[in-house]
N, CA and C atoms as an extended XYZ file, in Angstrom:
444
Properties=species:S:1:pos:R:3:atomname:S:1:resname:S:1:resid:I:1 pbc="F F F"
N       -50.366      -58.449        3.050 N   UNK     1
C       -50.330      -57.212        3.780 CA  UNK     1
C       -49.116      -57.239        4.688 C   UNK     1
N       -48.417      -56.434        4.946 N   UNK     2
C       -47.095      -56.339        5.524 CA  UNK     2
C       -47.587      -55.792        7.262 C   UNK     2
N       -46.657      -56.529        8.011 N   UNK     3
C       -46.876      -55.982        9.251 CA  UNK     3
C       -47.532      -54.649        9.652 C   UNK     3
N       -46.603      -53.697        9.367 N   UNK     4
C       -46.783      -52.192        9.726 CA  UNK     4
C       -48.356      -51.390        9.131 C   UNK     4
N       -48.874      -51.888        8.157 N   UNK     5
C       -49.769      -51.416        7.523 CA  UNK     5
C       -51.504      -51.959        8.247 C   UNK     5
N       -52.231      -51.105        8.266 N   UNK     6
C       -53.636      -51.936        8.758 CA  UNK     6
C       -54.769      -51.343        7.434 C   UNK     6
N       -55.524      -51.999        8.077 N   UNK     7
C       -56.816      -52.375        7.015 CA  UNK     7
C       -57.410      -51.275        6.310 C   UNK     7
N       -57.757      -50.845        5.529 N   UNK     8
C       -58.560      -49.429        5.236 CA  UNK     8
C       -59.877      -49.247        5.590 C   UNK     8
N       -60.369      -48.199        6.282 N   UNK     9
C       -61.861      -48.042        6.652 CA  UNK     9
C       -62.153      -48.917        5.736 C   UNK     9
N       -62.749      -48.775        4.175 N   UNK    10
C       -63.464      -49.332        3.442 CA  UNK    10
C       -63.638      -51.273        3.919 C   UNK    10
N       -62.251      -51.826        4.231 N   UNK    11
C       -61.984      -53.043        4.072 CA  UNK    11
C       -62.766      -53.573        5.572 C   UNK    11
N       -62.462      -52.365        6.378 N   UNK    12
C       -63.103      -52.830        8.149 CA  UNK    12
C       -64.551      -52.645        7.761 C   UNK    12
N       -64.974      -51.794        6.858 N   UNK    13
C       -66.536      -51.469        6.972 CA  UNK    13
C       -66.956      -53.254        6.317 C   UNK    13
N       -66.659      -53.053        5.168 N   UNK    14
C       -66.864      -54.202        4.417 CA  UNK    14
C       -66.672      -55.849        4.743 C   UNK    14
N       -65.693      -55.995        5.962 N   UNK    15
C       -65.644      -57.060        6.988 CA  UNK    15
C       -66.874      -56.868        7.561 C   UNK    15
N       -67.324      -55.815        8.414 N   UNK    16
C       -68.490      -55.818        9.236 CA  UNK    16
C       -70.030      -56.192        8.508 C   UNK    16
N       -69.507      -55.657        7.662 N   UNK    17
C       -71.028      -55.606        6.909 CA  UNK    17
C       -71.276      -57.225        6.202 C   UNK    17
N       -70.473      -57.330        5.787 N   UNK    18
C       -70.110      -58.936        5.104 CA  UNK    18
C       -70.689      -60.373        6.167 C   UNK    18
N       -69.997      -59.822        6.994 N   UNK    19
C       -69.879      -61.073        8.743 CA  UNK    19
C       -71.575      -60.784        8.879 C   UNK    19
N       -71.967      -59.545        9.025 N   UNK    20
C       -73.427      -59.069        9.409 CA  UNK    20
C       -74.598      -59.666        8.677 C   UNK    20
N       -74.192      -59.739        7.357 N   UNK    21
C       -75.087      -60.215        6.149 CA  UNK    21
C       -75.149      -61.426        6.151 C   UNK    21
N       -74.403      -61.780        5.844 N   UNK    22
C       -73.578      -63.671        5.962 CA  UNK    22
C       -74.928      -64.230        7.137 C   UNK    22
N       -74.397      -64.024        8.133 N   UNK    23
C       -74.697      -64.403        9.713 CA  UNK    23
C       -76.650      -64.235        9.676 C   UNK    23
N       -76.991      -63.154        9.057 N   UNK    24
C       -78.499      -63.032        9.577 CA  UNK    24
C       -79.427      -63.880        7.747 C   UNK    24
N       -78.384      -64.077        6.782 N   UNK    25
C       -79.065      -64.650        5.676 CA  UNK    25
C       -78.974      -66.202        6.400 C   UNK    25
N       -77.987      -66.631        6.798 N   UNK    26
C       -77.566      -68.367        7.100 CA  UNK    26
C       -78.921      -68.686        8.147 C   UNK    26
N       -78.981      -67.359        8.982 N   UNK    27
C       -80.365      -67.823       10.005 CA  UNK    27
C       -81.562      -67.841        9.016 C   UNK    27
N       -81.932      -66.901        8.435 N   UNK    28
C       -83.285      -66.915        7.687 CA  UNK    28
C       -83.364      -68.092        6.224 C   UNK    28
N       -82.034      -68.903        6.057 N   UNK    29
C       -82.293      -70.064        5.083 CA  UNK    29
C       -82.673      -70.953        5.757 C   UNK    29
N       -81.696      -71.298        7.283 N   UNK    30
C       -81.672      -72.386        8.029 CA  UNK    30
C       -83.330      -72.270        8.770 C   UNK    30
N       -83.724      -71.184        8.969 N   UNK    31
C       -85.220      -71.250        9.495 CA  UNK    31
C       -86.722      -71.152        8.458 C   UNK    31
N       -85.944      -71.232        7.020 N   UNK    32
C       -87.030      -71.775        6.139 CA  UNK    32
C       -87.355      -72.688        5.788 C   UNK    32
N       -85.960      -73.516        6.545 N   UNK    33
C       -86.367      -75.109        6.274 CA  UNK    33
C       -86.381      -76.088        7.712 C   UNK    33
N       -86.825      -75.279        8.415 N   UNK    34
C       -86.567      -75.354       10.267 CA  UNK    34
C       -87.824      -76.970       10.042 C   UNK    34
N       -87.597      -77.834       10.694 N   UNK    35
C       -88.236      -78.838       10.625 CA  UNK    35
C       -88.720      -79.162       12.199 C   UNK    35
N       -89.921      -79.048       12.636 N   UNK    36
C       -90.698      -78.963       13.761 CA  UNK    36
C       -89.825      -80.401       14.924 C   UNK    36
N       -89.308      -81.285       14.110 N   UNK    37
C       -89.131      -82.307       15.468 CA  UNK    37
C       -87.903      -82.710       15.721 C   UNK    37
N       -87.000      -81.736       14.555 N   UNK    38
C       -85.573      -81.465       14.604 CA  UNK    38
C       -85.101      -80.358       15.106 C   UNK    38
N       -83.671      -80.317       16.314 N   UNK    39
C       -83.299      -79.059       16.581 CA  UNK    39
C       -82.203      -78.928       15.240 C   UNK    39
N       -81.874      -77.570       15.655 N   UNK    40
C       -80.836      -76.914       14.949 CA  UNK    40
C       -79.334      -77.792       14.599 C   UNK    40
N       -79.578      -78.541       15.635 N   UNK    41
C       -78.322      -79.042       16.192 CA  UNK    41
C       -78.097      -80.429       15.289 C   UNK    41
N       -79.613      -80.836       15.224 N   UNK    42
C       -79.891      -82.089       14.427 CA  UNK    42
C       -79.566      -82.210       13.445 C   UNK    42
N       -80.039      -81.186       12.600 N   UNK    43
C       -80.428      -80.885       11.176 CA  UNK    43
C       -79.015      -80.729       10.784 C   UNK    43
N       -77.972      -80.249       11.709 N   UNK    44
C       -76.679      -79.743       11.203 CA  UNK    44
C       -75.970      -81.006       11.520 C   UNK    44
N       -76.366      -81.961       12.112 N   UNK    45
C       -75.392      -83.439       12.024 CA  UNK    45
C       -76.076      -84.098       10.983 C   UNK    45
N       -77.157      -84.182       10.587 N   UNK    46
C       -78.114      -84.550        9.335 CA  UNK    46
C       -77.272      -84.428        8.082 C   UNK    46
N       -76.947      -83.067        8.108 N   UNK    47
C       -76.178      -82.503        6.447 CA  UNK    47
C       -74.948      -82.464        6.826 C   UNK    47
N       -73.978      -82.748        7.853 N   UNK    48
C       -73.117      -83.128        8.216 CA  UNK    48
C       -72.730      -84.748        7.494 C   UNK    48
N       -73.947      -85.509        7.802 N   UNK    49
C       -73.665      -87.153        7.697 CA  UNK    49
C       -73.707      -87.194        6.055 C   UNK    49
N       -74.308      -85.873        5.582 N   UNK    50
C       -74.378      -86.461        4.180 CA  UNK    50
C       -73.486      -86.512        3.283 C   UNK    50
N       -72.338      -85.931        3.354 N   UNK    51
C       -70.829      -86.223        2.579 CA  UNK    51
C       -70.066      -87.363        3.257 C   UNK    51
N       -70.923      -88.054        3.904 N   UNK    52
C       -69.786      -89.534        4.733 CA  UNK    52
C       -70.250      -90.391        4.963 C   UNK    52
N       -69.472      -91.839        4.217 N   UNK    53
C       -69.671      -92.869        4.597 CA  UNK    53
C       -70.444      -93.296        6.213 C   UNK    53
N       -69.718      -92.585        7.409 N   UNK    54
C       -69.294      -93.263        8.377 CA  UNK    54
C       -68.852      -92.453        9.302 C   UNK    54
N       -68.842      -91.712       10.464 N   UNK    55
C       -68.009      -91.509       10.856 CA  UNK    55
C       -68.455      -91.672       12.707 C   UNK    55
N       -67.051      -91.261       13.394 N   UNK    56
C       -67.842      -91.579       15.102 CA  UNK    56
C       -68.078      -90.473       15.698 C   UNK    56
N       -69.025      -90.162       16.537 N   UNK    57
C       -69.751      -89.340       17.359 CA  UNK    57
C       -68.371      -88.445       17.692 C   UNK    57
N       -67.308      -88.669       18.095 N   UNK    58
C       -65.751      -88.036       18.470 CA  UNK    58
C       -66.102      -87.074       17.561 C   UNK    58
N       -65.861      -87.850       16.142 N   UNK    59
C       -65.597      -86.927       14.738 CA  UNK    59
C       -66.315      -85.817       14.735 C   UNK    59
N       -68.077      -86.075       14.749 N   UNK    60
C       -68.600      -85.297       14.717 CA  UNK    60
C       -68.781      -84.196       15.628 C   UNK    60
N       -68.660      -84.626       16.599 N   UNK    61
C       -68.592      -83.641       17.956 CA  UNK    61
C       -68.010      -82.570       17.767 C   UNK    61
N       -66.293      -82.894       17.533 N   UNK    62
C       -65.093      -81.753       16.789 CA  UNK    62
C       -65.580      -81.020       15.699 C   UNK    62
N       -66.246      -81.618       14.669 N   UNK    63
C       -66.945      -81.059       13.741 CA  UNK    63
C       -67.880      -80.112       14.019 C   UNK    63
N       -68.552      -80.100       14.844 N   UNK    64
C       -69.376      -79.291       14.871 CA  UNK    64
C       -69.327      -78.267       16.339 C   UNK    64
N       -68.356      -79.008       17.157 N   UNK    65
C       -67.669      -77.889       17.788 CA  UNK    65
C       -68.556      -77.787       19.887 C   UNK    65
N       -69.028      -79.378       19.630 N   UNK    66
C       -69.651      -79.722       20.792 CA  UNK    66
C       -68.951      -80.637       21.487 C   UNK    66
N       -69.266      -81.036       22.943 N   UNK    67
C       -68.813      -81.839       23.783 CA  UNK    67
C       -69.105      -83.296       23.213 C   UNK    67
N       -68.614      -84.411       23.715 N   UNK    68
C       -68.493      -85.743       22.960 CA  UNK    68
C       -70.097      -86.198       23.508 C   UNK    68
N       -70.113      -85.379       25.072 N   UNK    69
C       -71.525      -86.261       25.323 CA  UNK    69
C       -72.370      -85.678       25.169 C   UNK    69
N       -72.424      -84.096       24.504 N   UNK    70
C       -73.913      -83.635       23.743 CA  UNK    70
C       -73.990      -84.300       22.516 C   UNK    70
N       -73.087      -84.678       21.697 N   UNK    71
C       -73.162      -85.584       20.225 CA  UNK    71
C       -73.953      -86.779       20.829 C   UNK    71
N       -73.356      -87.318       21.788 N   UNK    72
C       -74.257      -88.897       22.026 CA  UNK    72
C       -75.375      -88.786       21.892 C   UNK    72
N       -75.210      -87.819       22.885 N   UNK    73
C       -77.329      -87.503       23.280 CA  UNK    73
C       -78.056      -86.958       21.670 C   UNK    73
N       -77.301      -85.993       20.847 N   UNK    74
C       -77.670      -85.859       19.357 CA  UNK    74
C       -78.199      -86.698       18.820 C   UNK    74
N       -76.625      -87.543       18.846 N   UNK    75
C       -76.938      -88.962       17.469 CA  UNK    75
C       -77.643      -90.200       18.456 C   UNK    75
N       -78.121      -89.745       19.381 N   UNK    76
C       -79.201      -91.442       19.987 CA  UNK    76
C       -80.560      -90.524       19.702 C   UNK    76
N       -80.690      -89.352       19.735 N   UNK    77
C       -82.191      -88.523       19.041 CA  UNK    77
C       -82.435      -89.009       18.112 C   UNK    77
N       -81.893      -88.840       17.201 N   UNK    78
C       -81.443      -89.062       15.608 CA  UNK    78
C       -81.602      -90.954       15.406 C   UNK    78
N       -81.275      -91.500       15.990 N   UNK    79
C       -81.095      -92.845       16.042 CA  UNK    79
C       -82.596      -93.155       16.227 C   UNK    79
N       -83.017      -92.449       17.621 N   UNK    80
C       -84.343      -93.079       17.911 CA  UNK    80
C       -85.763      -92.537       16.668 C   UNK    80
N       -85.440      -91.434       15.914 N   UNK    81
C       -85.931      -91.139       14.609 CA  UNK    81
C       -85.679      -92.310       13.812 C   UNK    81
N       -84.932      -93.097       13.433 N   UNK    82
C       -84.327      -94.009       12.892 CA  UNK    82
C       -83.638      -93.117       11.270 C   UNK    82
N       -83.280      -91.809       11.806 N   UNK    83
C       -82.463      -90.701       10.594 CA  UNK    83
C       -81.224      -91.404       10.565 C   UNK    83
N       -80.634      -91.623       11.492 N   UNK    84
C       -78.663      -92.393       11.873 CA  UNK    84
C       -79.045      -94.122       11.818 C   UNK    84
N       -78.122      -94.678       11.699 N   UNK    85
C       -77.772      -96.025       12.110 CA  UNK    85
C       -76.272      -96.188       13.013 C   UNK    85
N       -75.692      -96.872       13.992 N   UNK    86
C       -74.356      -96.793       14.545 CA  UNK    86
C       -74.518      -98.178       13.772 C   UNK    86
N       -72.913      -98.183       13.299 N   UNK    87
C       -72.968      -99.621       12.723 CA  UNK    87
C       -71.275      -99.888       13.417 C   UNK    87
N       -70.357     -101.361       13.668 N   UNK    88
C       -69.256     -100.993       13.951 CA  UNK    88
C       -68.161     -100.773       12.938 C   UNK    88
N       -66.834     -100.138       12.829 N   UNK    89
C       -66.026      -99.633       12.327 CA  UNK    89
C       -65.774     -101.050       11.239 C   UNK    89
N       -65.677     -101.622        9.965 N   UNK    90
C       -64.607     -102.017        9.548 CA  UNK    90
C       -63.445     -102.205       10.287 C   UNK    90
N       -62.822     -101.219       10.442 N   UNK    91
C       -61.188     -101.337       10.617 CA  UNK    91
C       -61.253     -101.683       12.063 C   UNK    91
N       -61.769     -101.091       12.817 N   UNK    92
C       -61.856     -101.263       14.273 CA  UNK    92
C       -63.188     -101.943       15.176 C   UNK    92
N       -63.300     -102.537       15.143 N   UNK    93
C       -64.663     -103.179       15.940 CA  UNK    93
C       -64.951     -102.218       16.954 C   UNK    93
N       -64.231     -101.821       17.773 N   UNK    94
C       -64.457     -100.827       19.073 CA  UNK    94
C       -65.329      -99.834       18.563 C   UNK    94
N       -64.594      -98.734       17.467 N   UNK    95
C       -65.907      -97.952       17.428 CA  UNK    95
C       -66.960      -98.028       16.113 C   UNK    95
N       -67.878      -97.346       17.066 N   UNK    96
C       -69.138      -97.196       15.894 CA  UNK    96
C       -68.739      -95.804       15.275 C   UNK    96
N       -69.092      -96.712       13.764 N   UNK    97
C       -69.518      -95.385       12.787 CA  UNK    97
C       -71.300      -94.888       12.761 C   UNK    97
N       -71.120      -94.345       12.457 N   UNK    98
C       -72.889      -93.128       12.442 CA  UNK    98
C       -72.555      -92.914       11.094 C   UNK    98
N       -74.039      -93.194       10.790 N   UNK    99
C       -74.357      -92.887        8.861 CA  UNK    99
C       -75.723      -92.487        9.002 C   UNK    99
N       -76.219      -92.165        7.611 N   UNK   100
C       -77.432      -91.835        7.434 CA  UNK   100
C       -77.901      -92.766        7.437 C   UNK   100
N       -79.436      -92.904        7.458 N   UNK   101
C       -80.458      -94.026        6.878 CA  UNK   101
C       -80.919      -93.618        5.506 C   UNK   101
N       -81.619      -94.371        4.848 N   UNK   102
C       -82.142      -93.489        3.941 CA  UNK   102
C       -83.723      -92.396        3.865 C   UNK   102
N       -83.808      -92.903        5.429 N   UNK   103
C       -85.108      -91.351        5.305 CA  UNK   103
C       -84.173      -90.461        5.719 C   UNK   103
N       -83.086      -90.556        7.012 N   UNK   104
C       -82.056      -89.386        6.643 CA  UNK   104
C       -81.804      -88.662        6.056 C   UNK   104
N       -81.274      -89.518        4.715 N   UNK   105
C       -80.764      -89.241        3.580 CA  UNK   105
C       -81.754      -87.798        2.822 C   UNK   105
N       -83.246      -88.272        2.735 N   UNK   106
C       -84.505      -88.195        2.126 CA  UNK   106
C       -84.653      -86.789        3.036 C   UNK   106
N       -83.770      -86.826        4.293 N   UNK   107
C       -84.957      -85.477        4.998 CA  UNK   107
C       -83.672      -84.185        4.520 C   UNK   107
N       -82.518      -84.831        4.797 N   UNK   108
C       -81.199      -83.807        4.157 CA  UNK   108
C       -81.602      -83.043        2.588 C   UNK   108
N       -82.012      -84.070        2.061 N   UNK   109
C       -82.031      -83.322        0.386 CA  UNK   109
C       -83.329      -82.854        0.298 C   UNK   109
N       -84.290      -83.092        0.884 N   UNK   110
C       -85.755      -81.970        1.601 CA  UNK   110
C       -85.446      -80.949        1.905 C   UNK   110
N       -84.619      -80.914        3.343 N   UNK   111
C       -84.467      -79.842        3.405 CA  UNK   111
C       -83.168      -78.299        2.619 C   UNK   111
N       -82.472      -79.264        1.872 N   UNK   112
C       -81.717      -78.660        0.819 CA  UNK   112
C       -82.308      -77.924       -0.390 C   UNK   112
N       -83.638      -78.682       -0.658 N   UNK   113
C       -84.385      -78.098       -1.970 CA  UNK   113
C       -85.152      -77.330       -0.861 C   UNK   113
N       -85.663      -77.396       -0.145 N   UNK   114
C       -86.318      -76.061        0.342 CA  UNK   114
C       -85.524      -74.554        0.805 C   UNK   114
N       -84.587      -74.831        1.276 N   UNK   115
C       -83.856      -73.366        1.343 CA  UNK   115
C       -83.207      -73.052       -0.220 C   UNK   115
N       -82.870      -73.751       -0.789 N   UNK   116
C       -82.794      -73.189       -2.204 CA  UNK   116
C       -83.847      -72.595       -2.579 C   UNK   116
N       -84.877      -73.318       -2.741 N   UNK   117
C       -86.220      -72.494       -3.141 CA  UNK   117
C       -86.350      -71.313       -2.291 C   UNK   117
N       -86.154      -71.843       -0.928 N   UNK   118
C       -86.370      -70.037       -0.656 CA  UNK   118
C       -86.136      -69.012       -1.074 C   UNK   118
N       -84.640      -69.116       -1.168 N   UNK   119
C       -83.250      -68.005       -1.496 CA  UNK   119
C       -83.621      -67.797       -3.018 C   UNK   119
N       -83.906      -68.798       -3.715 N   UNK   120
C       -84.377      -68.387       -5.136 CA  UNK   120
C       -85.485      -67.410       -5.673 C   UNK   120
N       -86.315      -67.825       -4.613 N   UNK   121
C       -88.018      -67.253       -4.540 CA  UNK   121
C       -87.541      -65.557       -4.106 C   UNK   121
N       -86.672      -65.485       -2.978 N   UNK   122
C       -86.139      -64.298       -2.533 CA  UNK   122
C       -85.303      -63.077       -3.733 C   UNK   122
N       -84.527      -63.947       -4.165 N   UNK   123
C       -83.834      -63.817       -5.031 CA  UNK   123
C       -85.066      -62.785       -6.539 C   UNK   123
N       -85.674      -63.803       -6.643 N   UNK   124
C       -86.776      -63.670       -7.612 CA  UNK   124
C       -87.413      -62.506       -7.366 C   UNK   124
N       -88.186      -62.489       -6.148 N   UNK   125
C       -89.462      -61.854       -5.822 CA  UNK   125
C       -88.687      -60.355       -5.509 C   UNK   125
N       -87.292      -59.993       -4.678 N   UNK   126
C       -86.718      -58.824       -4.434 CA  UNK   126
C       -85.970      -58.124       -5.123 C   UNK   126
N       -85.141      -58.437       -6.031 N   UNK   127
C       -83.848      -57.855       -6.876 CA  UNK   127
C       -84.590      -58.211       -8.216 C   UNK   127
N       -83.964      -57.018       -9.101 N   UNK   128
C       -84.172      -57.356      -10.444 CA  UNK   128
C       -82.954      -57.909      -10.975 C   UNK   128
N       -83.163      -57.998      -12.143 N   UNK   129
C       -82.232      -58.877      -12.722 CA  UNK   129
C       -80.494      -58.400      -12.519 C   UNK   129
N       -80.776      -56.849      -12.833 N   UNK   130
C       -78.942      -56.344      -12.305 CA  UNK   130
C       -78.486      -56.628      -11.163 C   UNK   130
N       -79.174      -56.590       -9.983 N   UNK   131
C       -78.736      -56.414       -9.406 CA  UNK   131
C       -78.557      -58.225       -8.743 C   UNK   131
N       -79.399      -59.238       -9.657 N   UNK   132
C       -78.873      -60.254       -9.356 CA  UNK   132
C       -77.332      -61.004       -9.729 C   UNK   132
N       -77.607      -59.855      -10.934 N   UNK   133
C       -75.983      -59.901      -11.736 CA  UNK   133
C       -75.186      -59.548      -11.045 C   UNK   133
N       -75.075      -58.579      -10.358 N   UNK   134
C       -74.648      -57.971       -9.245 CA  UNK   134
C       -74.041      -58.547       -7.891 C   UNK   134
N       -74.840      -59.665       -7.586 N   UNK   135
C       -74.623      -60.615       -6.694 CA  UNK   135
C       -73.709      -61.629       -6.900 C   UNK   135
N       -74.134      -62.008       -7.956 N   UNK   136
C       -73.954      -62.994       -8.552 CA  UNK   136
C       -71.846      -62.305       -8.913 C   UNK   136
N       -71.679      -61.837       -9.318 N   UNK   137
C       -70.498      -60.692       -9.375 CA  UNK   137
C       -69.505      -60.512       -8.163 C   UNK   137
N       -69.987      -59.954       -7.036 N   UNK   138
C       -69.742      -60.182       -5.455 CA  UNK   138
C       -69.636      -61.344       -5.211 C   UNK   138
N       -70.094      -62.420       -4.933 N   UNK   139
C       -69.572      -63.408       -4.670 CA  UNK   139
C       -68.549      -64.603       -4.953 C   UNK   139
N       -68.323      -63.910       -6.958 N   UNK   140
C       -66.988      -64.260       -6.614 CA  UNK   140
C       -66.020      -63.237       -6.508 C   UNK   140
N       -66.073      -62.286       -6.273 N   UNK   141
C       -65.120      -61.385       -5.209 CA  UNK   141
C       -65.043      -62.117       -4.131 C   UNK   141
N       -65.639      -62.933       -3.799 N   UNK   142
C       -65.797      -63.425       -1.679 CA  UNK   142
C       -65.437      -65.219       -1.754 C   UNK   142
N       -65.741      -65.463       -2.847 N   UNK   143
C       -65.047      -67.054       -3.259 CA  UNK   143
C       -63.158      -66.841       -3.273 C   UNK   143
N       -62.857      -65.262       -3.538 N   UNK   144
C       -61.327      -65.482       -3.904 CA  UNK   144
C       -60.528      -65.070       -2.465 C   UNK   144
N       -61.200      -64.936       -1.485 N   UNK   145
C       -61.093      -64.616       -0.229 CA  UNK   145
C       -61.087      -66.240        0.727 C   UNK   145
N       -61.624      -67.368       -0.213 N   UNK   146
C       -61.430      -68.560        0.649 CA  UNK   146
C       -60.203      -69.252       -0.207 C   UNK   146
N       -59.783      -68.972       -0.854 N   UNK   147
C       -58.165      -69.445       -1.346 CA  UNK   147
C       -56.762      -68.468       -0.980 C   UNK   147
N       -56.095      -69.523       -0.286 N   UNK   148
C       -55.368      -68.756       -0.012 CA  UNK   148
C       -53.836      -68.500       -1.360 C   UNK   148
């Protein structure tokens, strides 16, 4: 898009509506698999830990966009669950890496098959088949929007 030019109604409606949809489906997956003795906060360093070896409370903190000493207080929750282990760095003795355990592991892919099932069950029980085609269609319209 060139400087001088702006967005077309259609494209501003379709931002709004998109951000709107997005935002209130991510709450109603994340609260179908809401786990009574985990916060929000947990559950999202939980499936955080599960693409990584290893990493330190710093990392995750940035990652997820919190202060270094709300992560502590996170991952020593999590620890005292025995979900995390701190083990020290390989490369560096100074710091600890944070990993899963394997009930961790066990509560991440729990709660992964349950919001699938939701969204599926949803999927199932509301739209007929076109209009799953339909979806299914739209989204990769919205996959070619994360490559630049």
């Amino acid at each position: 898009m060139s400087e001088n030019s702006h967005p077309s109604p259609s494209a501003v409606q379709a931002s709004y509506e998109i951000r709107a949809v997005i935002s209130r489906l991510r709450r109603r997956i994340l609260n179908a698999s809401a786990v009574e003795d985990l916060t929000l906060g947990q559950s999202s360093v939980l499936a955080r830990l599960a693409g990584e070896e290893g990493v330190t409370a710093t990392e995750l903190a940035a990652a997820e966009g919190v202060r270094h000493q709300s992560m502590t207080a996170t991952v020593a929750a999590l620890a005292a669950r025995e979900l995390v282990v701190r083990r020290p760095d390989p490369s560096d003795g100074r710091r600890l890496l944070i990993a899963l355990t394997p009930e961790g592991r066990r509560r991440v892919e729990e709660g992964r098959q349950i919001r699938t099932e939701w969204l599926a069950e949803r999927l199932q029980d509301r739209c007929t088949e076109q209009e799953r085609q339909a979806v299914i269609a739209a989204l990769a319209v919205l996959e070619r929007l994360t490559h630049d």
